[in-house]
C-alpha positions as CSV (number, residue, x, y, z in Angstrom):
1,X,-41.0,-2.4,-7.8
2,X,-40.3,-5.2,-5.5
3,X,-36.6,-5.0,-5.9
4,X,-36.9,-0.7,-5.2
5,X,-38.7,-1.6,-2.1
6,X,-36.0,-4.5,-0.7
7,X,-33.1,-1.7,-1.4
8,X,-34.9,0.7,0.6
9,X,-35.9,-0.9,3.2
10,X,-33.6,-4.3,3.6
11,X,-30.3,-3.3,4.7
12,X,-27.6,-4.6,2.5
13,X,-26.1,-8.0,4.3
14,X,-21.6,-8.0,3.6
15,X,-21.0,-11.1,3.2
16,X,-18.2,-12.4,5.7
17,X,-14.7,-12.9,3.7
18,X,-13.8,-16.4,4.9
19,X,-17.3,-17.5,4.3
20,X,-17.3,-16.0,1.0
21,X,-14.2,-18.2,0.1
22,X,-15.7,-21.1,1.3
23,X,-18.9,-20.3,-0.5
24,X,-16.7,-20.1,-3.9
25,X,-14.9,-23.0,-3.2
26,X,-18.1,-25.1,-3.2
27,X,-19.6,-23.8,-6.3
28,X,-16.2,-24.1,-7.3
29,X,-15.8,-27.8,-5.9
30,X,-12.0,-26.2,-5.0
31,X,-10.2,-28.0,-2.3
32,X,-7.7,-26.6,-0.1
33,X,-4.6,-27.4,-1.8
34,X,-6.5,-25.5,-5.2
35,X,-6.4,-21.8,-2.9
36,X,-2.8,-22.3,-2.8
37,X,-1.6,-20.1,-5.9
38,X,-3.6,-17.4,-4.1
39,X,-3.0,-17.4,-0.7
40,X,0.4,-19.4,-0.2
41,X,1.3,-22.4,1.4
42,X,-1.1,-24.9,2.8
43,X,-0.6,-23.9,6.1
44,X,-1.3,-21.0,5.2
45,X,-4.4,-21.9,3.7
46,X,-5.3,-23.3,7.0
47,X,-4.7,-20.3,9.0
48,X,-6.9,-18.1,6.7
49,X,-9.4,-20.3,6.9
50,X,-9.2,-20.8,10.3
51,X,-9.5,-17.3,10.8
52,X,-6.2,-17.4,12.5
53,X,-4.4,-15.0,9.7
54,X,-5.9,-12.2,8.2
55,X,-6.2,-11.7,4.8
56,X,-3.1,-9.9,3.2
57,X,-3.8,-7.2,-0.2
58,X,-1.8,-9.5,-1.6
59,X,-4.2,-12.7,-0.8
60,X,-7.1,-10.2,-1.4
61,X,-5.9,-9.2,-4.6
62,X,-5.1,-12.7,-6.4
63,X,-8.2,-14.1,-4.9
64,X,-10.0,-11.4,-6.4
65,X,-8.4,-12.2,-9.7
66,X,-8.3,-15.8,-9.6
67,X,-11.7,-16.6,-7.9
68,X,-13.8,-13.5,-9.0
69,X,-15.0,-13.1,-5.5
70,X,-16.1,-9.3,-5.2
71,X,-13.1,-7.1,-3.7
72,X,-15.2,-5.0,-1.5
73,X,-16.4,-8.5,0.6
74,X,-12.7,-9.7,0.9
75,X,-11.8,-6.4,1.9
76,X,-14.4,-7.5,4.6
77,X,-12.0,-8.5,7.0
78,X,-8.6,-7.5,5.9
79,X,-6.7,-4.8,8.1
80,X,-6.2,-2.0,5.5
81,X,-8.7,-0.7,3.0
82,X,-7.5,2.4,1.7
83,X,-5.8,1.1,-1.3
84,X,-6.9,0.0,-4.6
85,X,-7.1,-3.5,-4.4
86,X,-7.7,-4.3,-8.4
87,X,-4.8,-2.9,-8.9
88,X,-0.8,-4.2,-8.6
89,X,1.0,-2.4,-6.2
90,X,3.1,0.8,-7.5
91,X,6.0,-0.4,-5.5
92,X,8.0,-3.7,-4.2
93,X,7.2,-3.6,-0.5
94,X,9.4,-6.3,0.4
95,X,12.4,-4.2,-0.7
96,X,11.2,-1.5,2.4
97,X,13.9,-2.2,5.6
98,X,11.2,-3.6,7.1
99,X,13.1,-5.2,9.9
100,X,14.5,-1.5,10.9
101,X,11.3,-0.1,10.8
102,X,9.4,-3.2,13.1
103,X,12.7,-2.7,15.6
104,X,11.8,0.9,15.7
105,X,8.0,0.2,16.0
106,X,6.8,1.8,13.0
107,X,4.5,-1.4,12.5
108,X,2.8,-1.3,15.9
109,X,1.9,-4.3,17.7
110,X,2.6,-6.7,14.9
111,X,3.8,-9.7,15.9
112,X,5.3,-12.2,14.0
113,X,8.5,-13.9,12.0
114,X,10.5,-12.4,8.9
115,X,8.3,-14.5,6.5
116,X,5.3,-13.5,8.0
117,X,6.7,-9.5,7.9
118,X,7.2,-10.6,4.3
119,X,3.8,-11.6,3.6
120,X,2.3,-8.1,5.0
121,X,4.9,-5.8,4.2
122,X,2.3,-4.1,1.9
123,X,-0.3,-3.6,4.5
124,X,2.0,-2.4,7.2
125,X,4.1,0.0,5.2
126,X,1.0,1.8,4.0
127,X,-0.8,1.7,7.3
128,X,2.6,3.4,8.9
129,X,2.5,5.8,5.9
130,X,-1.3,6.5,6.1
131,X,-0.7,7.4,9.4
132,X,2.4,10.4,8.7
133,X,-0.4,11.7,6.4
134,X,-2.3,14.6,7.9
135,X,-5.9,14.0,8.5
136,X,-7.2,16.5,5.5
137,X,-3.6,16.7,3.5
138,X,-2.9,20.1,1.7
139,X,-0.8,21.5,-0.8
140,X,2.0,22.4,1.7
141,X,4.8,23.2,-0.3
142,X,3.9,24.9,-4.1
143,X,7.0,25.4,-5.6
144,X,6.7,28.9,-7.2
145,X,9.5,31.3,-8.0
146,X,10.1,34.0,-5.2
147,X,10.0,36.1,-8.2
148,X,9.3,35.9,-11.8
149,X,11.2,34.7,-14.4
150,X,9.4,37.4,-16.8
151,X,11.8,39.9,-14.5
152,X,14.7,37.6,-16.3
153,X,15.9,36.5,-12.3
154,X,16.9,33.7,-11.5
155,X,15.2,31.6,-8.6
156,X,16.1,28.0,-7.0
157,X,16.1,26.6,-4.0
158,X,17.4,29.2,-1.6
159,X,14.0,30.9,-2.4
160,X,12.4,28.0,-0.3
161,X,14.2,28.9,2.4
162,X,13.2,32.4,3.1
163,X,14.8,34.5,0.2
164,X,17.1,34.1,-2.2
165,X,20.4,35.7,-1.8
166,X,21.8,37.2,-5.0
């Protein structure tokens, strides 16, 4: 009855992500050099937890793995939500030409080195595909014969283009 009344009324606190590694590396009794195998060097430790580097899907992923530490608060502070994070990626992101595509400012206002492009090629390659998405995506383009097979016609391609020329 208690508990019913505190979800009501109490507004659900998200934890922040950094303090939430922090928090796990206590109970844990984890050190900084033990977060390396999920977040990378320990530099790069030291910028995570110095808030000075955000939190890759990457990091987010083998943290949530490695540490158990609920997805939704590391997705807390991390630049992209949209994807699945218990999940590996469906593609190498690294293989993208990502240096083409920061030259030609697919990737914003990123800033940063080839290692570092490396290290969030996930993130920035689905935030620049996200965006080419249309707000409310539809089926644009149903692939259906111009006319039917039952008829014993042929269709292909050309009937995407207008007609079909015989």
């Amino acid at each position: 009855m208690i508990e019913d009344y505190e979800c009501k009324i109490v507004p659900s606190v998200v934890p922040d992500p950094i303090q939430a590694i922090i928090f796990r590396m206590d109970q844990m009794k984890l050190g900084r050099k033990e977060l390396e195998p999920y977040i990378g060097s320990i530099s790069k430790v030291s910028e995570v937890l110095s808030r000075k580097r955000p939190l890759s899907l990457s990091m987010i992923r083998r943290l949530h793995k490695g540490l158990g530490i609920p997805a939704d608060v590391l997705i807390g502070g991390a630049e992209s939500s949209q994807t699945v994070i218990g999940e590996e990626p469906e593609m190498e992101y690294t293989k993208f030409p990502l240096k083409e595509m920061l030259e030609r400012g697919c990737f914003g206002e990123f800033k940063g080195n080839a290692q570092r492009l490396k290290d969030y090629a996930e993130d920035l390659t689905l935030k620049f595909m996200h965006g080419l998405l249309p707000k409310q995506a539809a089926p644009a383009f149903l692939r259906a014969p111009a006319i039917s097979a039952a008829h014993g016609v042929r269709t292909d391609m050309r009937s995407w283009h207008g007609g079909y020329a015989s």
